[in-house]
N, CA, C and O atoms as a printed pandas DataFrame, in Angstrom:
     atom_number atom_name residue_name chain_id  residue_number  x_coord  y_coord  z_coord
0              1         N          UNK        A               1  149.332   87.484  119.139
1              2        CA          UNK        A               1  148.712   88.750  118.828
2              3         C          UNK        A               1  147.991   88.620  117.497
3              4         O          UNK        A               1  148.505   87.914  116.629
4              5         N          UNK        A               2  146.845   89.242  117.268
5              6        CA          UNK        A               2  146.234   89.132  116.026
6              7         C          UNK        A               2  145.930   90.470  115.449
7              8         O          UNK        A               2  146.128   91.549  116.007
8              9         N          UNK        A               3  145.397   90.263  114.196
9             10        CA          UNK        A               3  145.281   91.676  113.862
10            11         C          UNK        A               3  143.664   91.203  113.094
11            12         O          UNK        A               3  143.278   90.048  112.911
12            13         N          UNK        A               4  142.946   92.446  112.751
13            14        CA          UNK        A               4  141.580   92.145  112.020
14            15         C          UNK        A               4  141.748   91.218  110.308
15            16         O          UNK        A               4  140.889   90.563  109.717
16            17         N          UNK        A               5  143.162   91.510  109.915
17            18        CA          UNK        A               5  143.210   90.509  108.773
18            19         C          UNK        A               5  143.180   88.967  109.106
19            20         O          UNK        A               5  142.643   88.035  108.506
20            21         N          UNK        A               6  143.716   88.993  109.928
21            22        CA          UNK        A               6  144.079   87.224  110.465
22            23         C          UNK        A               6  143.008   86.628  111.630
23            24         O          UNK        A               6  143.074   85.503  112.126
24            25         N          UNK        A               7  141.955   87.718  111.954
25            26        CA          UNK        A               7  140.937   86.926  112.773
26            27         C          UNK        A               7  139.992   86.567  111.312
27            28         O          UNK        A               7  139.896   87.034  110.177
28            29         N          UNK        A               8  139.170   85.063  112.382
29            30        CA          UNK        A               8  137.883   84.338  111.115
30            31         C          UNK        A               8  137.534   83.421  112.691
31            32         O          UNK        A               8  138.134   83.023  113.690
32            33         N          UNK        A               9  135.933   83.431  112.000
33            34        CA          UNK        A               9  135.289   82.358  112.539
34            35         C          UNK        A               9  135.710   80.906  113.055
35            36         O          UNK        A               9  136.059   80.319  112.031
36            37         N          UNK        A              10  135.820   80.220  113.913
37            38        CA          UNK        A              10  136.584   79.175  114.156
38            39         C          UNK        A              10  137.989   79.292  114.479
39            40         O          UNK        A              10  138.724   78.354  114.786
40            41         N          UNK        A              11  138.283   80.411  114.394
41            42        CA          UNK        A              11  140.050   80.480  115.231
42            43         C          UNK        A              11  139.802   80.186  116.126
43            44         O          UNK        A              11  138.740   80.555  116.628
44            45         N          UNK        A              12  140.695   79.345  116.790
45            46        CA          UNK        A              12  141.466   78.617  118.328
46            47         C          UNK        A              12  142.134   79.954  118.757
47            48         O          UNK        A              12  142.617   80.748  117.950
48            49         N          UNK        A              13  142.116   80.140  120.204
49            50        CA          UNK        A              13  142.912   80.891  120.753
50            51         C          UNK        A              13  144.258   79.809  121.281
51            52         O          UNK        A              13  143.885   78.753  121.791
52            53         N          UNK        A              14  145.220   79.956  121.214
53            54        CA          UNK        A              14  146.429   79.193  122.343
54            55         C          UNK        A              14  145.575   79.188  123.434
55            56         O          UNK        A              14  144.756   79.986  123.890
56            57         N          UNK        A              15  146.008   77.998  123.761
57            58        CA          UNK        A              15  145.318   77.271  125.386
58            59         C          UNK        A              15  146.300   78.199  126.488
59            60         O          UNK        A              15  147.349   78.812  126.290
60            61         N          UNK        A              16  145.579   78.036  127.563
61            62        CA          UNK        A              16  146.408   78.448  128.384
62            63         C          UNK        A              16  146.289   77.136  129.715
63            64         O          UNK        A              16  145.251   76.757  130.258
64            65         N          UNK        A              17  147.205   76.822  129.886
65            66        CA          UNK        A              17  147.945   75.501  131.270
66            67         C          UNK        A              17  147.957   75.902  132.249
67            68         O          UNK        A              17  148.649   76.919  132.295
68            69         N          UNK        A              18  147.251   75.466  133.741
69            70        CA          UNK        A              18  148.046   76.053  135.022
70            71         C          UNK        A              18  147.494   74.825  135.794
71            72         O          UNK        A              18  146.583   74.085  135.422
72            73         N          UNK        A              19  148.265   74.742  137.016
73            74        CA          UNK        A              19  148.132   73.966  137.958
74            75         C          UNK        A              19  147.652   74.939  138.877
75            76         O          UNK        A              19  147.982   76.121  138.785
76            77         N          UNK        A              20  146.540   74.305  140.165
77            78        CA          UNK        A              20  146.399   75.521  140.947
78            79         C          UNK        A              20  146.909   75.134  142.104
79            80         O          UNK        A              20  146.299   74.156  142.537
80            81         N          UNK        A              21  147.911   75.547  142.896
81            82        CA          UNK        A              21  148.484   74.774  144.142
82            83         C          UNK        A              21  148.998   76.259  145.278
83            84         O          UNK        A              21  149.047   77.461  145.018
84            85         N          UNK        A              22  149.267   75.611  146.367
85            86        CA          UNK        A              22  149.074   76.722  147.611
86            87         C          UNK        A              22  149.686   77.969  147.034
87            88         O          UNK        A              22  148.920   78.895  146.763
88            89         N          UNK        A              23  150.952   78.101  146.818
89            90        CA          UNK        A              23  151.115   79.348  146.304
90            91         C          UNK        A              23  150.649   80.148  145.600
91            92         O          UNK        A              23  150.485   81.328  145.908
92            93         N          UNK        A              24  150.264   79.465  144.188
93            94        CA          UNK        A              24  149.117   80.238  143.730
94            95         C          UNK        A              24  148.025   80.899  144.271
95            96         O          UNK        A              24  147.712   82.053  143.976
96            97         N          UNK        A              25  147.397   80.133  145.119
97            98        CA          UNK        A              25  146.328   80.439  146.189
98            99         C          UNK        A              25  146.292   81.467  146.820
99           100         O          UNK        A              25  145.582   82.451  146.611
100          101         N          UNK        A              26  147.156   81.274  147.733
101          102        CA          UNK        A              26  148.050   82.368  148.614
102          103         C          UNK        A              26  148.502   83.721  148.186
103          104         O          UNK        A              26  148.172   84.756  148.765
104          105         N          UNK        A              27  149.419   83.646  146.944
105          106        CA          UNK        A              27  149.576   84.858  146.177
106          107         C          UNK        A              27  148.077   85.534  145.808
107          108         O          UNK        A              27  147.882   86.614  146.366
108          109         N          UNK        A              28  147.257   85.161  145.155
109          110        CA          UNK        A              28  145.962   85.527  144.374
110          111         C          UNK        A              28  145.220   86.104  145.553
111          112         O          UNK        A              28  144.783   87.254  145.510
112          113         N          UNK        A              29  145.056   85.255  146.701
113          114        CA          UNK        A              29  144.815   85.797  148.071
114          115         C          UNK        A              29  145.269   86.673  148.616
115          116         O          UNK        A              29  144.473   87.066  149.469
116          117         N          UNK        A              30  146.238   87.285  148.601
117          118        CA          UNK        A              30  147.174   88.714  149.200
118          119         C          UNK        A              30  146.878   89.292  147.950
119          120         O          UNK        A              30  146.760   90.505  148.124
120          121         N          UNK        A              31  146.724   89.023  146.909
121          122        CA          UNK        A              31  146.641   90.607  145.620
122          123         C          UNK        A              31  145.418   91.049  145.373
123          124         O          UNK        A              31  145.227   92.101  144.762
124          125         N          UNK        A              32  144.107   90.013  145.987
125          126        CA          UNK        A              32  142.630   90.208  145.365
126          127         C          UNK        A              32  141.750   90.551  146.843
127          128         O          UNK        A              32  140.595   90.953  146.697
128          129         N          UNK        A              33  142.445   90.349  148.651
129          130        CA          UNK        A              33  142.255   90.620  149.512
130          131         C          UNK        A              33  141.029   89.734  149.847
131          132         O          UNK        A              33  140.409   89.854  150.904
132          133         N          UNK        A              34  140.732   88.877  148.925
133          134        CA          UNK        A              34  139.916   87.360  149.102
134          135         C          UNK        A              34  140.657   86.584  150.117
135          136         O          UNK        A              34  141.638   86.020  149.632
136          137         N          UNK        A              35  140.463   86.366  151.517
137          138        CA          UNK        A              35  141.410   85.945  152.578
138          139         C          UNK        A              35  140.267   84.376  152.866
139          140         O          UNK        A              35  140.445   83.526  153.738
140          141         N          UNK        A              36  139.547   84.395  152.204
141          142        CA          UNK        A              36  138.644   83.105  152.515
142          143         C          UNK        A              36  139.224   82.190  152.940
143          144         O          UNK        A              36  140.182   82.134  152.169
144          145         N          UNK        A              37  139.415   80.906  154.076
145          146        CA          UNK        A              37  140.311   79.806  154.394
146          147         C          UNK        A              37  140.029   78.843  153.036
147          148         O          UNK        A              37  140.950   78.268  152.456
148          149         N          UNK        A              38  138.586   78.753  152.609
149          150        CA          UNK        A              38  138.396   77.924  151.628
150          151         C          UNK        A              38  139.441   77.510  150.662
151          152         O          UNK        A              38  139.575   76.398  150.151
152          153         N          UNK        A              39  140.348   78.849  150.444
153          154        CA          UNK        A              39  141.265   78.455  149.141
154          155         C          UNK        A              39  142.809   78.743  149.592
155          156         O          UNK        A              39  143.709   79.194  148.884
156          157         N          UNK        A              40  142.877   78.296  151.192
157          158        CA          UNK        A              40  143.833   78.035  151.601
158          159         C          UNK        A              40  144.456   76.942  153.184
159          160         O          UNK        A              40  145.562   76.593  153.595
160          161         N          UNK        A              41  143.082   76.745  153.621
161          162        CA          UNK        A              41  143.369   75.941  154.765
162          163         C          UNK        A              41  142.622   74.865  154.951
163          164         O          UNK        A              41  141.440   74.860  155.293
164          165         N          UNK        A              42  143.571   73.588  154.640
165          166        CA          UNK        A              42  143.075   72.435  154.287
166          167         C          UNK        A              42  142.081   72.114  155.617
167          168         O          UNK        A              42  141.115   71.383  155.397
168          169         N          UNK        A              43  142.254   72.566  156.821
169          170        CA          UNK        A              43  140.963   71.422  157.977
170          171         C          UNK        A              43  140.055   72.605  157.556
171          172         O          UNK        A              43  139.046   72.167  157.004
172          173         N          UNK        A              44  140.078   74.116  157.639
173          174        CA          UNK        A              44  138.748   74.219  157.140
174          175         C          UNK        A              44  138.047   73.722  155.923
175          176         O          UNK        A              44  137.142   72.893  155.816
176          177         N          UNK        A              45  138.665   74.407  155.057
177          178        CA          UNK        A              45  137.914   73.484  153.893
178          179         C          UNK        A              45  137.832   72.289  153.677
179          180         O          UNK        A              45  137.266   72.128  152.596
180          181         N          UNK        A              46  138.242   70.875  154.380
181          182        CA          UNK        A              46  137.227   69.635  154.650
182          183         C          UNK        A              46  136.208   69.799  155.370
183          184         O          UNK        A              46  135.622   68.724  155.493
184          185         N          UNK        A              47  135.450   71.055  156.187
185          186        CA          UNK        A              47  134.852   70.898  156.826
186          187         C          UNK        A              47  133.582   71.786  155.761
187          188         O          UNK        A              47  132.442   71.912  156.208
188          189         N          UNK        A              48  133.967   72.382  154.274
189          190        CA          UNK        A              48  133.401   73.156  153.881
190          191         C          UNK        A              48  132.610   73.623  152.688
191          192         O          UNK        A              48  131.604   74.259  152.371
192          193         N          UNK        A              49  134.321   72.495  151.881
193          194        CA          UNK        A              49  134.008   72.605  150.175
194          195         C          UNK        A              49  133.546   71.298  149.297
195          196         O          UNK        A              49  133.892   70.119  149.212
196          197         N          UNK        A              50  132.798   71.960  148.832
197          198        CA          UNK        A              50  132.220   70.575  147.794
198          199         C          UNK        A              50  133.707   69.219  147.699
199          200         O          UNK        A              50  133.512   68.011  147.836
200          201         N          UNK        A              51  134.975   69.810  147.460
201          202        CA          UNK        A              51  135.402   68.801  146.463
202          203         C          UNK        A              51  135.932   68.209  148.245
203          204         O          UNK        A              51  136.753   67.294  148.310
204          205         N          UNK        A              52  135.477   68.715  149.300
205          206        CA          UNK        A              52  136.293   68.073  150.508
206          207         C          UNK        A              52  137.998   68.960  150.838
207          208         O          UNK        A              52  138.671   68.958  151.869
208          209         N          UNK        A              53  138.190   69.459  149.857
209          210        CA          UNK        A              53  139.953   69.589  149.995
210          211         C          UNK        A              53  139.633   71.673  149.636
211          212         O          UNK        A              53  138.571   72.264  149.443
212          213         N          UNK        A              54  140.945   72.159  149.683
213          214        CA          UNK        A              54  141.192   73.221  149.280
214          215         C          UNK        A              54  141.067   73.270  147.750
215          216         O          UNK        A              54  141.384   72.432  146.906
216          217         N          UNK        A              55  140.329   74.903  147.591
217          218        CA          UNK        A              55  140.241   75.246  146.127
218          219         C          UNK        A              55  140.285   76.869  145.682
219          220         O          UNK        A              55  140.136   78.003  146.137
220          221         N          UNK        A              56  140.651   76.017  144.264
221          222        CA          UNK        A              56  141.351   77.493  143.962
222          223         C          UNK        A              56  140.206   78.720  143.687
223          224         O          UNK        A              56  139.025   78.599  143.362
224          225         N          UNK        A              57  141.083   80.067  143.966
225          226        CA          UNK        A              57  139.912   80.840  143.757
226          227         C          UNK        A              57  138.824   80.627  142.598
227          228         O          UNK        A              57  138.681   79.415  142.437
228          229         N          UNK        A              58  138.238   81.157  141.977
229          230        CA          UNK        A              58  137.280   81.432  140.832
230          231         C          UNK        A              58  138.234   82.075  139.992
231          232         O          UNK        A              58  139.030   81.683  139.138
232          233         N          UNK        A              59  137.883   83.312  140.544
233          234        CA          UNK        A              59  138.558   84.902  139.754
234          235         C          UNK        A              59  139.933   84.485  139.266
235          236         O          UNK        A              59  140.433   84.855  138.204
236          237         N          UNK        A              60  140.530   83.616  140.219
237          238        CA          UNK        A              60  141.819   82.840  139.622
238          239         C          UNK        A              60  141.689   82.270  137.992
239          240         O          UNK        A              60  142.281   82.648  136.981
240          241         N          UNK        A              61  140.740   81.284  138.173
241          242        CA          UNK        A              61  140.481   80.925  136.807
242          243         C          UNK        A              61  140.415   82.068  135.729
243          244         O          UNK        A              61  141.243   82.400  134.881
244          245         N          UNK        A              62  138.993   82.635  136.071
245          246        CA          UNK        A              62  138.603   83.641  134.846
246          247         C          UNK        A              62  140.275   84.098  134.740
247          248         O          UNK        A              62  141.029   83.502  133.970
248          249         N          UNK        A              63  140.725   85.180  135.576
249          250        CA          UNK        A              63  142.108   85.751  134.696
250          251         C          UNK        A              63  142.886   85.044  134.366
251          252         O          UNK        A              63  143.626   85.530  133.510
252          253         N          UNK        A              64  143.181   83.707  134.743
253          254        CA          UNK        A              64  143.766   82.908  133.107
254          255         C          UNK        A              64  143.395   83.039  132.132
255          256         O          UNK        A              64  144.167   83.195  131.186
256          257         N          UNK        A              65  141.308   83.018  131.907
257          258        CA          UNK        A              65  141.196   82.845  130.863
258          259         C          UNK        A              65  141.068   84.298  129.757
259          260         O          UNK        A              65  141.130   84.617  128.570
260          261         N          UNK        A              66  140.864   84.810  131.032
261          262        CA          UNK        A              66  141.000   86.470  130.336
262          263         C          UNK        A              66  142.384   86.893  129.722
263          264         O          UNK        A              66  142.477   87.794  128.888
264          265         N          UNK        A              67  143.631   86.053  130.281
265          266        CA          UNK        A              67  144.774   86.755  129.609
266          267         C          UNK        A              67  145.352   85.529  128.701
267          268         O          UNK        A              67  146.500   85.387  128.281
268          269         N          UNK        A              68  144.393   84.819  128.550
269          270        CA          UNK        A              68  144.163   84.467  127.083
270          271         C          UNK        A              68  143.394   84.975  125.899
271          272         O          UNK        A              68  143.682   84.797  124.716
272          273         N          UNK        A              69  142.679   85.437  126.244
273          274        CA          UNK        A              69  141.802   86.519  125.408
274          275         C          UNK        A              69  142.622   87.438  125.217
275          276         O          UNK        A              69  143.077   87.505  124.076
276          277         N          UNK        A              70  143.200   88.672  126.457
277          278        CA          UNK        A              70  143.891   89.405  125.505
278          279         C          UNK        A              70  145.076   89.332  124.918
279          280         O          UNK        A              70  145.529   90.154  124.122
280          281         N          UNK        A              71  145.775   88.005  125.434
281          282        CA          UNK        A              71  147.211   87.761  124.261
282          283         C          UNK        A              71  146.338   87.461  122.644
283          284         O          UNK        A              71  146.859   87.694  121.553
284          285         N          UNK        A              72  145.348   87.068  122.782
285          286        CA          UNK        A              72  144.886   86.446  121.187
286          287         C          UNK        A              72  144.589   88.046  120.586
287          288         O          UNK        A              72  144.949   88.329  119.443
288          289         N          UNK        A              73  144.019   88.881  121.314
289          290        CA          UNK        A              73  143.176   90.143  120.793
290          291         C          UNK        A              73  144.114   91.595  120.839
291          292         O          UNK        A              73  143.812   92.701  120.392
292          293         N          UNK        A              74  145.117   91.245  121.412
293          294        CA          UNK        A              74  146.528   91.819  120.950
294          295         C          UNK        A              74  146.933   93.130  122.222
295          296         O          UNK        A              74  147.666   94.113  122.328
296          297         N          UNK        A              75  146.118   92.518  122.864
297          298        CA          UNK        A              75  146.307   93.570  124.247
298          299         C          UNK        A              75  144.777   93.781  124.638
299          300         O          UNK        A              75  143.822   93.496  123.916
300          301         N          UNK        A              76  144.706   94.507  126.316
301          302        CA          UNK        A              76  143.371   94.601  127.161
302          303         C          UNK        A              76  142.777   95.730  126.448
303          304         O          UNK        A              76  141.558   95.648  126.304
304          305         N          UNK        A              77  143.374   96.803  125.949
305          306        CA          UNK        A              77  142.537   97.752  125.028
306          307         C          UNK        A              77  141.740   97.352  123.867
307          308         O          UNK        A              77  140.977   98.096  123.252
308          309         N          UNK        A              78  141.962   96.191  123.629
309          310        CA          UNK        A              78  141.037   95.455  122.920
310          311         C          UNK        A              78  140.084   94.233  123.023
311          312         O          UNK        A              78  139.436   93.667  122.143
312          313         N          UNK        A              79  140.162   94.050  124.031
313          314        CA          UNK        A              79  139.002   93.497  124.806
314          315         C          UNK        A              79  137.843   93.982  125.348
315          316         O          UNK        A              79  137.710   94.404  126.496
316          317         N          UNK        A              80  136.783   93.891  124.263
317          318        CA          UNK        A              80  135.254   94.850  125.117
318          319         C          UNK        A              80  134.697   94.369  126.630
319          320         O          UNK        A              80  134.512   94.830  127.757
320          321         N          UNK        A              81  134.564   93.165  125.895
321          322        CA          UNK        A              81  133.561   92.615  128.171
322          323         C          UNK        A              81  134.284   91.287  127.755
323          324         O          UNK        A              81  134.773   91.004  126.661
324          325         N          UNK        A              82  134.224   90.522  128.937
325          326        CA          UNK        A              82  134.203   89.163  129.291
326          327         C          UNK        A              82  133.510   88.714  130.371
327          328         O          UNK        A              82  133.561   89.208  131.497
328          329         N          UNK        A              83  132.700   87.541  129.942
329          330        CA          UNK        A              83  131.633   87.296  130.910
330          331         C          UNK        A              83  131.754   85.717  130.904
331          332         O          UNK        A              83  131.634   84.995  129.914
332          333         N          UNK        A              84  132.083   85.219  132.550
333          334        CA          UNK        A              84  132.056   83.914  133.004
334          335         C          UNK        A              84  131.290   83.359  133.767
335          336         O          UNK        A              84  130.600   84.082  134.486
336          337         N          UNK        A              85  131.180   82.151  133.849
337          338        CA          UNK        A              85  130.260   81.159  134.906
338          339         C          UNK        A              85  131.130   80.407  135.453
339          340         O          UNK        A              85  131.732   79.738  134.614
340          341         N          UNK        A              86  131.535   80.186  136.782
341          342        CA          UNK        A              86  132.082   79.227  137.238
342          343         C          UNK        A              86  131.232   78.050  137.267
343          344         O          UNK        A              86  130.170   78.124  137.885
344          345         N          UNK        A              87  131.594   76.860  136.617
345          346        CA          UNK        A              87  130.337   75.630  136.636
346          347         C          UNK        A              87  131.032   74.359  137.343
347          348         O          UNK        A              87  130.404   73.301  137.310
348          349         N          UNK        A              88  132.530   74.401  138.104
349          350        CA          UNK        A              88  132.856   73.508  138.861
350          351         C          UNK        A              88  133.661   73.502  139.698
351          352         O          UNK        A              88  134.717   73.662  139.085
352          353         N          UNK        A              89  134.029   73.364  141.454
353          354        CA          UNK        A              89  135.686   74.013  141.870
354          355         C          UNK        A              89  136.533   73.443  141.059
355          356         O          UNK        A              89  136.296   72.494  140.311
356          357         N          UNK        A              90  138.058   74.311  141.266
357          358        CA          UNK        A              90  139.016   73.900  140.902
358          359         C          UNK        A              90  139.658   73.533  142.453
359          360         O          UNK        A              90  139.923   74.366  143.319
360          361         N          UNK        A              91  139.835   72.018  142.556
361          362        CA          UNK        A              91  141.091   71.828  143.351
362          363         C          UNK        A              91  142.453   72.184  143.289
363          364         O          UNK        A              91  143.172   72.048  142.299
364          365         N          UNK        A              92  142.933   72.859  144.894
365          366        CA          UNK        A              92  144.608   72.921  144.351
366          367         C          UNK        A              92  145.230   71.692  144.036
367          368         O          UNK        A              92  144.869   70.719  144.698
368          369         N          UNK        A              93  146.137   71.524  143.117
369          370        CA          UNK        A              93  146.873   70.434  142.844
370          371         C          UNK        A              93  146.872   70.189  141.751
371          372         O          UNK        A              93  148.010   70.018  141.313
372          373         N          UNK        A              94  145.753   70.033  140.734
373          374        CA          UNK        A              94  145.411   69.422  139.760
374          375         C          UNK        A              94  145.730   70.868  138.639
375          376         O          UNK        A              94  146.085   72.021  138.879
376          377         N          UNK        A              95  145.435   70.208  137.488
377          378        CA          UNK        A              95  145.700   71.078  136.600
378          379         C          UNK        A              95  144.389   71.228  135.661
379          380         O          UNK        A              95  143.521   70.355  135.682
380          381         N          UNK        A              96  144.271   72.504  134.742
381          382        CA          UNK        A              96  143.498   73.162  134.080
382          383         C          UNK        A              96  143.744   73.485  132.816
383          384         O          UNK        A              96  144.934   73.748  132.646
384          385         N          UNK        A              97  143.070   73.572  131.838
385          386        CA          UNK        A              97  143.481   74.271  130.185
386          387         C          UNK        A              97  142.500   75.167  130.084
387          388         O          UNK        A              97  141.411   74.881  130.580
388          389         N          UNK        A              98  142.665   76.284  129.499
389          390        CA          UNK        A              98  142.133   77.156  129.336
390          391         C          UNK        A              98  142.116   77.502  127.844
391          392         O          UNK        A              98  143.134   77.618  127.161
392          393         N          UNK        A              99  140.681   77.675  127.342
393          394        CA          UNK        A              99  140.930   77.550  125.632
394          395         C          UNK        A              99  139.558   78.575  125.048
395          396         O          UNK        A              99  138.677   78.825  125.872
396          397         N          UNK        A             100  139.439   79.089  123.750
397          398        CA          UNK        A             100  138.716   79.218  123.146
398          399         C          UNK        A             100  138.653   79.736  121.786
399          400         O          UNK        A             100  139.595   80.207  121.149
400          401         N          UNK        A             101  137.651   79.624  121.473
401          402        CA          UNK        A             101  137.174   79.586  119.672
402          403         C          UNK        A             101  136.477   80.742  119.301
403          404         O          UNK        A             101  135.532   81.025  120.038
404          405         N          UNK        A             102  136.702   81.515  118.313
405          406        CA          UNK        A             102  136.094   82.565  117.548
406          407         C          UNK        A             102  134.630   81.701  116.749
407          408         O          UNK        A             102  134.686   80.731  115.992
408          409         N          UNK        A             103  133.219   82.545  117.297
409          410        CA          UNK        A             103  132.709   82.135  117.165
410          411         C          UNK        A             103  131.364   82.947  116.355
411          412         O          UNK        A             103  130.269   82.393  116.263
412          413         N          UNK        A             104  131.631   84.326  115.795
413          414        CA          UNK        A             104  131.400   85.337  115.340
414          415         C          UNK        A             104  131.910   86.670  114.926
415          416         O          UNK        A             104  132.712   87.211  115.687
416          417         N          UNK        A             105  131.625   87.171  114.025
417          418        CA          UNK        A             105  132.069   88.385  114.003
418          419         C          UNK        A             105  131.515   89.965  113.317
419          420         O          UNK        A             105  131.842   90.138  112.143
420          421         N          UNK        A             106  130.937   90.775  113.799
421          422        CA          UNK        A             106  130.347   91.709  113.091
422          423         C          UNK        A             106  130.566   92.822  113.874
423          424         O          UNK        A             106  131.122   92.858  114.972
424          425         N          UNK        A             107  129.947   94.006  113.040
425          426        CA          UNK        A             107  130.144   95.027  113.453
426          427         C          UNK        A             107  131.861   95.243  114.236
427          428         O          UNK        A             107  131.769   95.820  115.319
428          429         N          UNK        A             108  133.043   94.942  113.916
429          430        CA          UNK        A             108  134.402   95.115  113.940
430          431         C          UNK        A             108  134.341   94.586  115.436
431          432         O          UNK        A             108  135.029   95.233  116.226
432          433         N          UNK        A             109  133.899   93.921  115.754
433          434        CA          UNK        A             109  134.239   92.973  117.473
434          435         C          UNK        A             109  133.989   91.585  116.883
435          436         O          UNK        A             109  133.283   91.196  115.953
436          437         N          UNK        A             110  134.880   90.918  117.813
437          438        CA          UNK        A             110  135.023   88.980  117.196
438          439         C          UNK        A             110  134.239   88.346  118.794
439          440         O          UNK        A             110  134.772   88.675  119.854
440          441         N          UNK        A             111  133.369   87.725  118.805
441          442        CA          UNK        A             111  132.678   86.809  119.680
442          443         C          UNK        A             111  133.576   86.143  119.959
443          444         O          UNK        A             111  134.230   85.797  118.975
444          445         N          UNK        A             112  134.104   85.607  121.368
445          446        CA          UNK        A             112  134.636   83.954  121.286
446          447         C          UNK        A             112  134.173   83.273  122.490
447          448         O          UNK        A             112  134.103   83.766  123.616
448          449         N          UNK        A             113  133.895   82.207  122.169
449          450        CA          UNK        A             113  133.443   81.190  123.486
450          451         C          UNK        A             113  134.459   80.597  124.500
451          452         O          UNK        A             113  135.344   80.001  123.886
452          453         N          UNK        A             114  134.575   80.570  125.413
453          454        CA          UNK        A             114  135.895   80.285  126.527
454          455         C          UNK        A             114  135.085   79.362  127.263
455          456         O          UNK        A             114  133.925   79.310  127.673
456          457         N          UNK        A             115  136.282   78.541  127.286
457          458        CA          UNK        A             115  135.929   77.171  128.400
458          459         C          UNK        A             115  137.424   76.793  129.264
459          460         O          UNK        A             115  138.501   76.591  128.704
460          461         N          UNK        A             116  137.201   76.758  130.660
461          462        CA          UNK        A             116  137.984   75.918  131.047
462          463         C          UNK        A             116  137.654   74.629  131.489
463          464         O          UNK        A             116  136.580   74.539  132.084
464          465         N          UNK        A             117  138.540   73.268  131.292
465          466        CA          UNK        A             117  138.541   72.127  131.521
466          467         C          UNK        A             117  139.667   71.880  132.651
467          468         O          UNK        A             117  140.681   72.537  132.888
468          469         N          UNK        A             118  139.122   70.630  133.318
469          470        CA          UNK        A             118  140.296   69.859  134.517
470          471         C          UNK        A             118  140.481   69.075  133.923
471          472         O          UNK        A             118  139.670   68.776  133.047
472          473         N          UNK        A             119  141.795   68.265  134.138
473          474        CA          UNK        A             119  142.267   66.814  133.542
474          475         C          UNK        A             119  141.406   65.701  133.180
475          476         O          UNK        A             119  141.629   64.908  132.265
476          477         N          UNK        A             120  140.449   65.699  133.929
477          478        CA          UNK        A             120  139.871   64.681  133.405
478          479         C          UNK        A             120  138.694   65.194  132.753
479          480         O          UNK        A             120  137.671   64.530  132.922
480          481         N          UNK        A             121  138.592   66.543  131.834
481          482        CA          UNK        A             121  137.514   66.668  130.864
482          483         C          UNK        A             121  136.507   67.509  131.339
483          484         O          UNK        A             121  135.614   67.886  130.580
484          485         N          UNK        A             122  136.550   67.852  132.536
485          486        CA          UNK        A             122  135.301   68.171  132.948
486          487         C          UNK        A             122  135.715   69.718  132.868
487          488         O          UNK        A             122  136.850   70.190  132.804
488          489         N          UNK        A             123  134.271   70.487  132.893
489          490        CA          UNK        A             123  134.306   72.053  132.474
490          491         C          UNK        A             123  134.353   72.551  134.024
491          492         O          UNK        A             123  133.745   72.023  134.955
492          493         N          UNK        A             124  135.405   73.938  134.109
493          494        CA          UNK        A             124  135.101   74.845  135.177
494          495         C          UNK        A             124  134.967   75.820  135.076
495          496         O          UNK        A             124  135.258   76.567  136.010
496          497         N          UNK        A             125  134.404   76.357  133.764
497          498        CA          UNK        A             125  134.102   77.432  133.717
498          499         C          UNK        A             125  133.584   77.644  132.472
499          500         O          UNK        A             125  134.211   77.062  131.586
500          501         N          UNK        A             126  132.728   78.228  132.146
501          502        CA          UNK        A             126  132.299   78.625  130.540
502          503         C          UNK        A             126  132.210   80.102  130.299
503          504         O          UNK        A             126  132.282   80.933  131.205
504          505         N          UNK        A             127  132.015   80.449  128.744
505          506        CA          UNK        A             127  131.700   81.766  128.927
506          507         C          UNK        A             127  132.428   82.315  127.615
507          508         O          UNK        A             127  133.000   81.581  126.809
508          509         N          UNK        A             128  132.314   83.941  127.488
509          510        CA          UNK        A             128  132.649   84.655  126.057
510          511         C          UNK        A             128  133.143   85.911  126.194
511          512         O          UNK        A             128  132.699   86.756  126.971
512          513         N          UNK        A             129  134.087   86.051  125.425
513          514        CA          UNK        A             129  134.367   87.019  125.605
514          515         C          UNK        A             129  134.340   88.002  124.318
515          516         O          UNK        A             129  134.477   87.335  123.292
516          517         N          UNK        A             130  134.232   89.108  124.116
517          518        CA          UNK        A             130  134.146   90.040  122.739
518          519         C          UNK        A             130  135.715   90.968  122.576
519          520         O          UNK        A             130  136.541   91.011  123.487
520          521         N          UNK        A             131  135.877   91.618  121.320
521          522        CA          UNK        A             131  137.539   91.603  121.239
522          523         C          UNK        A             131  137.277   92.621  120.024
523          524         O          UNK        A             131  136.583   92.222  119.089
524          525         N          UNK        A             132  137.848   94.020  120.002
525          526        CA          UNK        A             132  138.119   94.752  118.938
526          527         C          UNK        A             132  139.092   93.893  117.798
527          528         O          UNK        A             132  140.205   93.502  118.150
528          529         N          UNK        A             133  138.556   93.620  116.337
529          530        CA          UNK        A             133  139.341   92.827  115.417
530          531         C          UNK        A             133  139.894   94.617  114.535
531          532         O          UNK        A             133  140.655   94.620  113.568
């Protein structure tokens, strides 16, 4: 949790870790009514998705990275917008970090840039979010 004394330019938010695997899938799928096979049934999705295999939702991602934003910004009442790009699937199985950096601040809202990465470095998502300091 932060408060407007302890935010500055260049703060790290805590990363956030997840693996994305069927349950996850499945759950996120019954709560978001996204029933797509893509991000749950492996012969369709070889027949469908870029990475060949099942993948995890999107929206999955972003709200990791969103409830990293608001653990840093001290709750969702203090979160103005958040705005993402998905820029790669996430396969189930593999794992993800979810991170970002204060990258402005004026007028009493803090800028921060959000990225998620897969294990091996690569980005799945970019993007910023703004935060009452």
């Amino acid at each position: 949790m932060s408060t407007a004394r302890s935010i500055a330019v260049g703060d790290e938010l805590s990363p956030v870790t997840a693996e994305s695997n069927l349950t996850t899938s499945v759950m996120y799928a019954g709560a978001s009514g996204d029933m797509n096979p893509l991000h749950y049934d492996p012969s369709f999705a070889a027949q469908v998705s870029p990475t060949g295999g099942v993948i995890a939702h999107g929206m999955y991602s972003m709200g990791l990275a969103s409830r990293m934003l608001t653990a840093f910004a001290g709750g969702p009442d203090r979160v103005v917008e958040i705005d993402i790009r998905f820029t790669r699937p996430w396969p189930l199985g593999t794992t993800s970090t979810f991170s970002g950096k204060v990258t402005a601040i004026a007028d009493g809202v803090a800028k921060v840039a959000l990225e998620g990465t897969n294990a091996s470095g690569e980005r799945i998502l970019r993007g910023t979010g703004q935060i009452r300091v």
